[in-house]
Structures are given as structure tokens and as C-alpha cells.
RODREN-6347 format. One record per atom (N, C-alpha, C, O): residue in three letters; z, x, y. Coordinates in steps of 0.1 Angstrom, whole numbers, padded with zeros to 4 digits, always signed. Layout:
<nodes>
AlaZXY ...
</nodes>
This chain:
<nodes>
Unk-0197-0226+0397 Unk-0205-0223+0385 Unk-0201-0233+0374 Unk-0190-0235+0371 Unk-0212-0239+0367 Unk-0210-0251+0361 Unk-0205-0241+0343 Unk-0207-0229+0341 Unk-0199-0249+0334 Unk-0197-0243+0326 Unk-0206-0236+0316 Unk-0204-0226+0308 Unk-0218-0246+0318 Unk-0232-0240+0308 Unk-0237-0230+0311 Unk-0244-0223+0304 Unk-0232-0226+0328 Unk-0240-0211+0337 Unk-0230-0199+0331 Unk-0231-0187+0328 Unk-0220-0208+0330 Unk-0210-0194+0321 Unk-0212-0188+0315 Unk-0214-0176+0315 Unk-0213-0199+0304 Unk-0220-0196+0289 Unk-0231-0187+0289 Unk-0232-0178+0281 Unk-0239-0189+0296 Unk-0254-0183+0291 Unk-0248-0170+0304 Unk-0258-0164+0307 Unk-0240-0167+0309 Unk-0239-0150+0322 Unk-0232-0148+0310 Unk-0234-0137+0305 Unk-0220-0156+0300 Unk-0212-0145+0292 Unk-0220-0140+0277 Unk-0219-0129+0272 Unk-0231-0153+0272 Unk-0243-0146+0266 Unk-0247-0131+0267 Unk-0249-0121+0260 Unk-0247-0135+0279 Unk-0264-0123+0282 Unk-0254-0111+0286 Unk-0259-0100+0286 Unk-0243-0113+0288 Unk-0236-0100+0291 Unk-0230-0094+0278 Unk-0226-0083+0278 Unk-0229-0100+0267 Unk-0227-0101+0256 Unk-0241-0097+0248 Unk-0241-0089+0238 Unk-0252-0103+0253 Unk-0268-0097+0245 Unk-0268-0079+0250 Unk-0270-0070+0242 Unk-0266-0078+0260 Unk-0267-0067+0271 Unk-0256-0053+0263 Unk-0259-0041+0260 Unk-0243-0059+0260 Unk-0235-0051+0259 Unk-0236-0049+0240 Unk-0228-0040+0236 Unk-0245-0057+0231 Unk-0248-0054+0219 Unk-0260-0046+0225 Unk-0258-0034+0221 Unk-0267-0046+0229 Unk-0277-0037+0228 Unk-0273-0019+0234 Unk-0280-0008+0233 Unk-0261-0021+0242 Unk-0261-0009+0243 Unk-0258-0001+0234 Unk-0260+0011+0233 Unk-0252-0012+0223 Unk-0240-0007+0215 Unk-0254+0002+0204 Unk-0254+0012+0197 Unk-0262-0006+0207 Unk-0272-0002+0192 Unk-0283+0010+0197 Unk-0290+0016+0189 Unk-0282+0014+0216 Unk-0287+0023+0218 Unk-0279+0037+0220 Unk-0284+0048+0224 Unk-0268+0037+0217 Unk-0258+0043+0218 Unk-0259+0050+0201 Unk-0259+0062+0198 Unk-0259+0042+0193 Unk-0260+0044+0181 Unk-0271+0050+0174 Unk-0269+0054+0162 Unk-0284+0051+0179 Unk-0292+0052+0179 Unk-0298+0065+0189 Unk-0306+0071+0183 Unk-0295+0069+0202 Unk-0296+0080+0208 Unk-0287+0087+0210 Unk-0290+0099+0214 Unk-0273+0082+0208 Unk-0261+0093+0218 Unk-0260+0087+0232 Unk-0268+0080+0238 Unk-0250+0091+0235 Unk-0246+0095+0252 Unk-0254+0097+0260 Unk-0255+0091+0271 Unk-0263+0107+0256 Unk-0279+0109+0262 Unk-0289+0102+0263 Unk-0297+0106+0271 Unk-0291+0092+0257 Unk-0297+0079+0253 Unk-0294+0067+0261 Unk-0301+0058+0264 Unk-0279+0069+0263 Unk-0279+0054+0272 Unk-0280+0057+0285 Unk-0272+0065+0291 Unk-0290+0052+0289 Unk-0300+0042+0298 Unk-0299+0031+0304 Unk-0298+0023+0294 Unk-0300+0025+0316 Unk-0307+0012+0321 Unk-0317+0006+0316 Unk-0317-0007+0314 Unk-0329+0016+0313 Unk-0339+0012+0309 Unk-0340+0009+0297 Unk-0346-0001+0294 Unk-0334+0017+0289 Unk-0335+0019+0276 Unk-0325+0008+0270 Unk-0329+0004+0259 Unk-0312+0003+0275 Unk-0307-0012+0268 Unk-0317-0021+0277 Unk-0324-0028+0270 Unk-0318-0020+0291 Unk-0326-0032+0290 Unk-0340-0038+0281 Unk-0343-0049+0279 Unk-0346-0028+0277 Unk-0357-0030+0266 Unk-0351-0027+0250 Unk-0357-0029+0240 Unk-0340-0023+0249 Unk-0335-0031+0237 Unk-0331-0046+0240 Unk-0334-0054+0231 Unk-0325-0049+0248 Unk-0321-0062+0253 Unk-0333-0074+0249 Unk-0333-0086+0245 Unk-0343-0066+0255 Unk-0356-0075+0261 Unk-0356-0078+0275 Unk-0361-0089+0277 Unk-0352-0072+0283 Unk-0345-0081+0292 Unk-0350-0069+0307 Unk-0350-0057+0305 Unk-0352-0072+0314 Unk-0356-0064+0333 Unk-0342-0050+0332 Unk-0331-0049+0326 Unk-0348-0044+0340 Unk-0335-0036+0348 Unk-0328-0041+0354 Unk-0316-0039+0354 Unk-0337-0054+0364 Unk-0326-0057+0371 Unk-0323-0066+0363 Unk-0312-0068+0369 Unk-0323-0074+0354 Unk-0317-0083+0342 Unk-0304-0074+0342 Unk-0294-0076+0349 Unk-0305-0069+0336 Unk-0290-0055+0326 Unk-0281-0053+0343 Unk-0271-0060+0344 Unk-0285-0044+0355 Unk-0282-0046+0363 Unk-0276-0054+0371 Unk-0267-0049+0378 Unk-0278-0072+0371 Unk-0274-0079+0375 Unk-0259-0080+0367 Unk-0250-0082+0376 Unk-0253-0080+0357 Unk-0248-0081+0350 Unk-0236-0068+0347 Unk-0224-0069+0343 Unk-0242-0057+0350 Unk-0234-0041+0350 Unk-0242-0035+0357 Unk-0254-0034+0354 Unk-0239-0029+0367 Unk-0246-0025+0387 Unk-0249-0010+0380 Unk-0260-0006+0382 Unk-0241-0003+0372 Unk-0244+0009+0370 Unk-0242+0010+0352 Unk-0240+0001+0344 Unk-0243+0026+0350 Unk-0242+0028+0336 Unk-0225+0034+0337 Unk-0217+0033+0327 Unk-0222+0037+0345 Unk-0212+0037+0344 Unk-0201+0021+0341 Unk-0192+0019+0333 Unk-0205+0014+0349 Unk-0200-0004+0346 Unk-0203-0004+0332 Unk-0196-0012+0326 Unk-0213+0003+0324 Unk-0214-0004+0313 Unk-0206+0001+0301 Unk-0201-0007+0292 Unk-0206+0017+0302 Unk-0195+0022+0298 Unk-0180+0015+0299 Unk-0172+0013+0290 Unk-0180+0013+0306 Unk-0164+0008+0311 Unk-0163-0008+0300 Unk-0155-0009+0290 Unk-0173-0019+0304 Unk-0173-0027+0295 Unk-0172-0026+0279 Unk-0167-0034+0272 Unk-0182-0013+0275 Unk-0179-0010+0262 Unk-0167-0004+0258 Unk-0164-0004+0246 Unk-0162+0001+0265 Unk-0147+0009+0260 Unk-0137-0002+0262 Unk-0127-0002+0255 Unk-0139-0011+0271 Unk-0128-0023+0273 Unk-0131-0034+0252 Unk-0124-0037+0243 Unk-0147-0035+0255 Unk-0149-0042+0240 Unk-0145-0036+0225 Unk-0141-0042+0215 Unk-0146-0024+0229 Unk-0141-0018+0214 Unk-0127-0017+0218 Unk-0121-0023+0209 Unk-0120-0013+0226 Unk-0103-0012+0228 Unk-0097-0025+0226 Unk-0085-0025+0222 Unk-0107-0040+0228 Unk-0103-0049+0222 Unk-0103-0052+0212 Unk-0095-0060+0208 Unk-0113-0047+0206 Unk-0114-0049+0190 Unk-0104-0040+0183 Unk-0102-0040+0171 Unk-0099-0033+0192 Unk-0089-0021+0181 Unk-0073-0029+0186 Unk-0064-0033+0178 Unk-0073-0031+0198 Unk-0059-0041+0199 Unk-0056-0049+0188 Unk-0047-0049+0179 Unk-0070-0060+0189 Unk-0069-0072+0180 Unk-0065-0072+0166 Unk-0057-0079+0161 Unk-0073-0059+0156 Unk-0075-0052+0145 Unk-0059-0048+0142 Unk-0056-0050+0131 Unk-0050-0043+0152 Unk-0038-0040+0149 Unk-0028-0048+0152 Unk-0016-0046+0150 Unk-0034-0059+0158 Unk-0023-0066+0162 Unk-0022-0076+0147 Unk-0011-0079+0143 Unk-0036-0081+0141 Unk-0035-0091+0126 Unk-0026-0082+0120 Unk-0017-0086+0113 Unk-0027-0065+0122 Unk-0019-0060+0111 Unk-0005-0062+0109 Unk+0002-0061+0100 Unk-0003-0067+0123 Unk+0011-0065+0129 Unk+0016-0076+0125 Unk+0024-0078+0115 Unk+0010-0083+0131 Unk+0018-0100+0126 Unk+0023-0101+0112 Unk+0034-0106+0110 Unk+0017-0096+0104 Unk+0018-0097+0088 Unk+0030-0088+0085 Unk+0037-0091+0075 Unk+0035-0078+0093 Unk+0045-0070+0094 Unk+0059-0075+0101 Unk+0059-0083+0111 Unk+0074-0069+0094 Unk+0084-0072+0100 Unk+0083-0063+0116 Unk+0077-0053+0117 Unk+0089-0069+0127 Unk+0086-0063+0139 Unk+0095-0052+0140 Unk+0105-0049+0133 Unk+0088-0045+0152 Unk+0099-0027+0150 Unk+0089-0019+0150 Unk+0077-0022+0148 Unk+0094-0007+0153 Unk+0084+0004+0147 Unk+0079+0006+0136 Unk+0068+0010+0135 Unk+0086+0005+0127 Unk+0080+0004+0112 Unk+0067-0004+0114 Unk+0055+0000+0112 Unk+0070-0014+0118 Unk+0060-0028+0117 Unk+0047-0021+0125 Unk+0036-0021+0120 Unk+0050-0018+0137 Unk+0043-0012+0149 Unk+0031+0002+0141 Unk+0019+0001+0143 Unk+0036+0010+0134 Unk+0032+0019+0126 Unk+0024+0016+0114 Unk+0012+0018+0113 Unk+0031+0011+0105 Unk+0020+0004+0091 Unk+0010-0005+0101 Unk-0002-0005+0098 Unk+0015-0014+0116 Unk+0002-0018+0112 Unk-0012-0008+0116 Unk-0024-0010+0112 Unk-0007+0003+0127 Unk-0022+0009+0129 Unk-0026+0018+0115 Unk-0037+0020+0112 Unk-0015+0023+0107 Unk-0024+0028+0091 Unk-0030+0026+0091 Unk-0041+0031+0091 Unk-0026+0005+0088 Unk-0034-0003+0078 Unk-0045-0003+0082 Unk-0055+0001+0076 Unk-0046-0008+0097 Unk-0061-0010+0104 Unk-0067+0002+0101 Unk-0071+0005+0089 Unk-0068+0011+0110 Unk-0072+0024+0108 Unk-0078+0028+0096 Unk-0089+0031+0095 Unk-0067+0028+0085 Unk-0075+0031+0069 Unk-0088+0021+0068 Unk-0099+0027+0066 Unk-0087+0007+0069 Unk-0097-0008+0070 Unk-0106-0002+0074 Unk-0116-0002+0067 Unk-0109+0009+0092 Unk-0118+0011+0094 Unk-0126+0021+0100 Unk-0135+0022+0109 Unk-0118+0032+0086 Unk-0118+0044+0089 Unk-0131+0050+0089 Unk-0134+0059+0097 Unk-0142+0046+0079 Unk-0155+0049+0078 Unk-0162+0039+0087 Unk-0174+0039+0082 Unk-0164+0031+0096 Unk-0169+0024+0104 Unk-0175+0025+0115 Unk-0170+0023+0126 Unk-0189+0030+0112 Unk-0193+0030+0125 Unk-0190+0043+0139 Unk-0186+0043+0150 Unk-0195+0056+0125 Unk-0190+0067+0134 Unk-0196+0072+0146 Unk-0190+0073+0156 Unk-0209+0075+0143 Unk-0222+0071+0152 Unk-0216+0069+0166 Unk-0212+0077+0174 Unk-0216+0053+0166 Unk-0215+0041+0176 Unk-0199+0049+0186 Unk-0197+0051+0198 Unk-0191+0050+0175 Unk-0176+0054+0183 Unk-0175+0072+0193 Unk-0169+0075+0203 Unk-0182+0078+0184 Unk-0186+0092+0187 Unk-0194+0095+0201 Unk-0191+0104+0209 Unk-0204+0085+0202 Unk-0213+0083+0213 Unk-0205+0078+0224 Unk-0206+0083+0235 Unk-0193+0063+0221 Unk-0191+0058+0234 Unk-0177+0068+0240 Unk-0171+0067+0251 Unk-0174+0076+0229 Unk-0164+0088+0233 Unk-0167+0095+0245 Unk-0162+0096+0257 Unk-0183+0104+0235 Unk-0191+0111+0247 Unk-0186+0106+0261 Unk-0179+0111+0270 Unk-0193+0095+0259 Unk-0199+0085+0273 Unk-0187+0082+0283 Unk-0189+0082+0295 Unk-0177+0081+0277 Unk-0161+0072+0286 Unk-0160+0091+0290 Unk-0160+0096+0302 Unk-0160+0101+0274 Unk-0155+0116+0285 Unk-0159+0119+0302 Unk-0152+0124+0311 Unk-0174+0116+0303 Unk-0180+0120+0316 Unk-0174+0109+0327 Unk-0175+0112+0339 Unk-0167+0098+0322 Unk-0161+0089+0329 Unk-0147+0089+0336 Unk-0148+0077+0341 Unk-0135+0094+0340 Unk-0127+0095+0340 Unk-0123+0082+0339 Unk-0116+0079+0330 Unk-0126+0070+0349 Unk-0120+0058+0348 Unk-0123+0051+0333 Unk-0113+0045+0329 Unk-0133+0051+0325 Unk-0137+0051+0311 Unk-0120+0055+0301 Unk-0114+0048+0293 Unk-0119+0066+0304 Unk-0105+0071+0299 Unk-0093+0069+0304 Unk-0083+0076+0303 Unk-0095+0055+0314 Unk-0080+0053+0312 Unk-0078+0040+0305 Unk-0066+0037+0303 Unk-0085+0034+0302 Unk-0081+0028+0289 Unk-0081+0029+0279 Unk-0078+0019+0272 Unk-0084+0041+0274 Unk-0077+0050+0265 Unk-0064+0052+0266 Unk-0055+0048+0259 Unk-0064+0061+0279 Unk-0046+0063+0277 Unk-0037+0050+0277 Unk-0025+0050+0274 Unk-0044+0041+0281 Unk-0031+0028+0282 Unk-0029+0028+0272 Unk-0017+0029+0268 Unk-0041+0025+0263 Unk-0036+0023+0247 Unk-0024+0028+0242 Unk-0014+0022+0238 Unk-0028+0046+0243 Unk-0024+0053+0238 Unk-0005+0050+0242 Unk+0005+0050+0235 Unk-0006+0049+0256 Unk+0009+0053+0263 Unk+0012+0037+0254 Unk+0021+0040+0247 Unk+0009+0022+0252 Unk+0017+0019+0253 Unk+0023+0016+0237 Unk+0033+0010+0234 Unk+0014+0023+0227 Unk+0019+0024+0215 Unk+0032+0032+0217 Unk+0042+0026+0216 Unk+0033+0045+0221 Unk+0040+0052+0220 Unk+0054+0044+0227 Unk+0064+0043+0220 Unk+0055+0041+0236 Unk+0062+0034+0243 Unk+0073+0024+0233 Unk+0086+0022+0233 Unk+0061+0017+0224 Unk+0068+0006+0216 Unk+0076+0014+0205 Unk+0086+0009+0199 Unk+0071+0032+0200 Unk+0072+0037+0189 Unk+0085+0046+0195 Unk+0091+0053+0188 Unk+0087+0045+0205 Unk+0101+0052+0212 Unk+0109+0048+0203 Unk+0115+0057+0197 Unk+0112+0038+0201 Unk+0124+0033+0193 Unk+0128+0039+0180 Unk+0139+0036+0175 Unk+0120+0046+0173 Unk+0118+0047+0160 Unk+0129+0062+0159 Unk+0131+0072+0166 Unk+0135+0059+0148 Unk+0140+0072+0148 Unk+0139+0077+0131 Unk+0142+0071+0121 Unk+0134+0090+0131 Unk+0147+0100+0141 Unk+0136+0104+0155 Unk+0123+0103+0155 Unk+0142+0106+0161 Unk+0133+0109+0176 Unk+0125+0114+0173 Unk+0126+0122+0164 Unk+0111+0110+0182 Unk+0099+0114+0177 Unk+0089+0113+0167 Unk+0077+0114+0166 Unk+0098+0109+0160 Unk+0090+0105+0143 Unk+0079+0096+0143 Unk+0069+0097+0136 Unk+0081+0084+0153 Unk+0069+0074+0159 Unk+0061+0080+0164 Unk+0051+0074+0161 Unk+0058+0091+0175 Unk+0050+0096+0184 Unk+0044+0108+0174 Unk+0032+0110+0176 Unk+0049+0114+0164 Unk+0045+0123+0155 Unk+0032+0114+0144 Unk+0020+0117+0144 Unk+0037+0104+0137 Unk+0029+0094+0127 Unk+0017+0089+0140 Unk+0005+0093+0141 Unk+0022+0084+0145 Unk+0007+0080+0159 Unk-0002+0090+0159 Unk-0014+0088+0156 Unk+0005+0105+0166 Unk-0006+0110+0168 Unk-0017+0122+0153 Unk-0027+0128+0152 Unk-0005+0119+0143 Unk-0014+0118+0132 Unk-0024+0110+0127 Unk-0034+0114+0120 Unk-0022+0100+0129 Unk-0033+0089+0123 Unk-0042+0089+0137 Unk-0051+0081+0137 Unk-0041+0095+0145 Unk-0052+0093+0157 Unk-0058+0103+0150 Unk-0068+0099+0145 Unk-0056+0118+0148 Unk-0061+0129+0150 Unk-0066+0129+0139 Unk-0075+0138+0140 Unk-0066+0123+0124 Unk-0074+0117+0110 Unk-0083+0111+0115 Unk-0093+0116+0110 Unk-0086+0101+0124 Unk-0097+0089+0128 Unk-0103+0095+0135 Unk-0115+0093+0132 Unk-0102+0106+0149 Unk-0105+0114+0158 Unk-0115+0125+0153 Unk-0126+0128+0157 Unk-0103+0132+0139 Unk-0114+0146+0140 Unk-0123+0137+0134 Unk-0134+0141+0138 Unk-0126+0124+0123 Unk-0137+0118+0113 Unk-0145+0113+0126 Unk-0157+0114+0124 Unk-0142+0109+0139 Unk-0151+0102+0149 Unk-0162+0113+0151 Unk-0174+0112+0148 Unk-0154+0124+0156 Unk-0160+0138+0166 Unk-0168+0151+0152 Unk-0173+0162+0154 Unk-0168+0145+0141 Unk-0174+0153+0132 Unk-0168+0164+0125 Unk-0174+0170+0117 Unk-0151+0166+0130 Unk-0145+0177+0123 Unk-0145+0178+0112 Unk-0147+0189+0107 Unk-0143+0166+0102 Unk-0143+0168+0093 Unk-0144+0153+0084 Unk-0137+0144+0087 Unk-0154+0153+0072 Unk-0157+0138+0069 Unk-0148+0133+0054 Unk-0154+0126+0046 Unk-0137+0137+0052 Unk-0131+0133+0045 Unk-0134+0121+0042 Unk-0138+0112+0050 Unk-0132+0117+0025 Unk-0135+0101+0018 Unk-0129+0102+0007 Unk-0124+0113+0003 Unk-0130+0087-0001 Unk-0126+0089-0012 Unk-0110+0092-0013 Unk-0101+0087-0006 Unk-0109+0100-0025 Unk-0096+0102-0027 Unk-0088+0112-0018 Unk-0076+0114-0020 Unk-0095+0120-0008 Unk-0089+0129+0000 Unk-0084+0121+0009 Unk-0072+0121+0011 Unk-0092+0111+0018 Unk-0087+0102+0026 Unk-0080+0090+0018 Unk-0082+0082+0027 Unk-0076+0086+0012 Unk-0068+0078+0005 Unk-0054+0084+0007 Unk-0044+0079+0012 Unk-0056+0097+0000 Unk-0041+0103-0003 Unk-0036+0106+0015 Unk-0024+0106+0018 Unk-0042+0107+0022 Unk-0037+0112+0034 Unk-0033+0100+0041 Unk-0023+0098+0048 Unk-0042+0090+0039 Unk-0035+0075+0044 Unk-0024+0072+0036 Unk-0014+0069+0043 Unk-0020+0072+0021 Unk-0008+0073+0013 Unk+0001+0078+0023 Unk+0007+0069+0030 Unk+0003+0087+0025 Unk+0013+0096+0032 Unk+0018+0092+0048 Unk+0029+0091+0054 Unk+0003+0090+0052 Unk+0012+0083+0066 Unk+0014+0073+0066 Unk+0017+0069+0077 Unk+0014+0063+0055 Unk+0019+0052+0052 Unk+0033+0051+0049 Unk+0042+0044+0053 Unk+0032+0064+0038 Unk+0048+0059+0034 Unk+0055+0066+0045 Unk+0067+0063+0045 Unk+0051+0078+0057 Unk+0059+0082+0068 Unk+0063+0067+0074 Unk+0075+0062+0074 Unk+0052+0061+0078 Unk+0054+0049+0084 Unk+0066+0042+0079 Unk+0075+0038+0086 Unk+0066+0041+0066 Unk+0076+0027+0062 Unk+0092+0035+0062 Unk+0101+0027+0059 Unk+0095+0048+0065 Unk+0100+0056+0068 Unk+0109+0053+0081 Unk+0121+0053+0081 Unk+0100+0049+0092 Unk+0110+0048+0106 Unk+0115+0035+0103 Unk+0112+0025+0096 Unk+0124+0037+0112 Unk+0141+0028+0114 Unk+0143+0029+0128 Unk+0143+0039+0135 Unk+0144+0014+0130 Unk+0149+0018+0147 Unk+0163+0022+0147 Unk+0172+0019+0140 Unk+0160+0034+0161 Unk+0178+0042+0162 Unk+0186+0022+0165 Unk+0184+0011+0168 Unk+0200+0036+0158 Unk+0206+0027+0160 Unk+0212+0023+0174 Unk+0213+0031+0182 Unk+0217+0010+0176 Unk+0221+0003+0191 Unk+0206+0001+0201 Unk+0208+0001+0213 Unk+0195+0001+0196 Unk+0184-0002+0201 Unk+0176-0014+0197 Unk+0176-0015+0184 Unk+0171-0021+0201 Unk+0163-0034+0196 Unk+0146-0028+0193 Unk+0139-0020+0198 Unk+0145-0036+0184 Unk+0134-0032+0180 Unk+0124-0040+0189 Unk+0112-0039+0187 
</nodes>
């Protein structure tokens, strides 16, 4: 495959996978379709098809795209941070706070969608396992895996509709797991 044939399969897999993103946002879970990104696309069934065989493939590619955008998102935060769990922690606040109102719709829908999926949801859990993994270190025991699954379950219940906090309610609550965050200390006799 010459390099220009690349370009234009990682295009169109790329045109393909914005359009789900915008039929997803626009119908729900229930909404995404073959048909229905492919004519947001512009593009055949078997166009979309050739490219993701099922709707399940496409689910999968969108949970891989946004799980990269949330790696990437935390990882700028990270770099800017001393390393450690401290560092590991401020930086998903920081992200997290950055884009806490972002695109709830869109995130809520591809939730739905990965739920009916099991394989969809395991890159979820990787995520999940290997934060915690890095936040082992943090002490006092637990205190990393406690701050994590707070700041998940603030971005979580605002994804799933529990509850739409803004403003200064969500400010003060990012305050707090901020300053929990700057809080952990790796145990001691452990590398950060």
C-alpha cells in the first residue's frame, strides 16, 4: 500500500469515525446505525463497512479515540507536573476540571453504546486499572484510589445526567480534590 492509499483509508476512517461521533450526538445509542453514519458521512454502507465490518467495530474505534484523547489530555497535564502520584492525580483534576462541561451528549451516548459492548468496556477498565496501579504508591493507603474514583464519579454522574453541577458548585468541588490531590506523598521506601 503506497503511502497516499494510507492517507486517504486513514482519512475516510477518520471522516467515518467524525460522523459517528456527530450521529451519536445527535440520536443516542439508538441512533447509531450503518446507515445512518454512512449518510452522515456521505459515503455507501458498504463505504462505512469496508472500513468497520460491524457497529460494533465502530463502537470499539470510538472508545479507543476518545480513551486517546483522555490519555493524551492527562498525560500534557502530567508532564507539567512533578512525577509521583501527586503528579499522577493533579494531573487528571486538572484535565478533568478543563473538560468537565464538554461534550456531554457525545460521551453519554458512546457510554450507552461500549455498555451493550463488553469488549467496548475493556478499555475502560485498562484505563481505569492502570491509573490506580500508578496511584498505589500514594499514601496513606488508598488515598490515590479514593481521589480517582472521586473525580471519576463527579465527571460520571455530570456524563450519565445525575446531576449537572457548574459554576461555583463545581469549582469548589474541583478545589477540594485538588488540594486532596496535592495532599498524597509517596509511602515511604517506594519510588514514585
Amino acid at each position: 500500500m503506497t503511502e497516499r492509499t494510507r492517507s486517504r483509508r486513514d482519512d475516510r476512517a477518520e471522516t467515518i469515525l467524525d460522523a459517528a461521533s456527530a450521529v451519536l450526538r445527535r440520536g443516542g445509542s439508538r441512533g447509531l446505525t450503518i446507515d445512518a453514519v454512512a449518510a452522515q458521512a456521505g459515503l455507501s454502507k458498504g463505504g462505512v463497512l469496508h472500513h468497520y465490518a460491524s457497529k460494533d467495530a465502530l463502537i470499539l474505534a470510538l472508545v479507543a479515540r476518545k480513551l486517546a484523547e483522555l490519555r493524551a489530555g492527562i498525560a500534557a497535564c502530567e508532564a507539567a507536573r512533578e512525577p509521583g502520584p501527586s503528579g499522577l492525580a493533579l494531573a487528571m483534576v486538572t484535565h478533568l476540571r478543563e473538560a468537565y462541561c464538554e461534550d456531554d451528549e457525545f460521551s453519554r451516548a458512546l457510554l450507552l453504546a461500549a455498555a451493550e459492548n463488553p469488549e467496548a468496556l475493556a478499555g475502560y477498565r485498562a484505563f481505569v486499572a492502570e491509573r490506580l496501579e500508578r496511584l498505589e504508591a500514594a499514601d496513606p493507603p488508598g488515598a490515590g484510589a479514593a481521589l480517582f474514583f472521586a473525580v471519576l464519579g463527579l465527571v460520571m454522574g455530570r456524563t450519565l445526567g445525575f446531576h449537572d453541577l457548574e459554576g461555583a458548585q463545581a469549582e469548589a468541588l474541583f478545589g477540594a480534590l485538588e488540594r486532596a490531590a496535592r495532599a498524597l506523598a509517596p509511602e515511604s521506601g517506594t519510588d514514585a
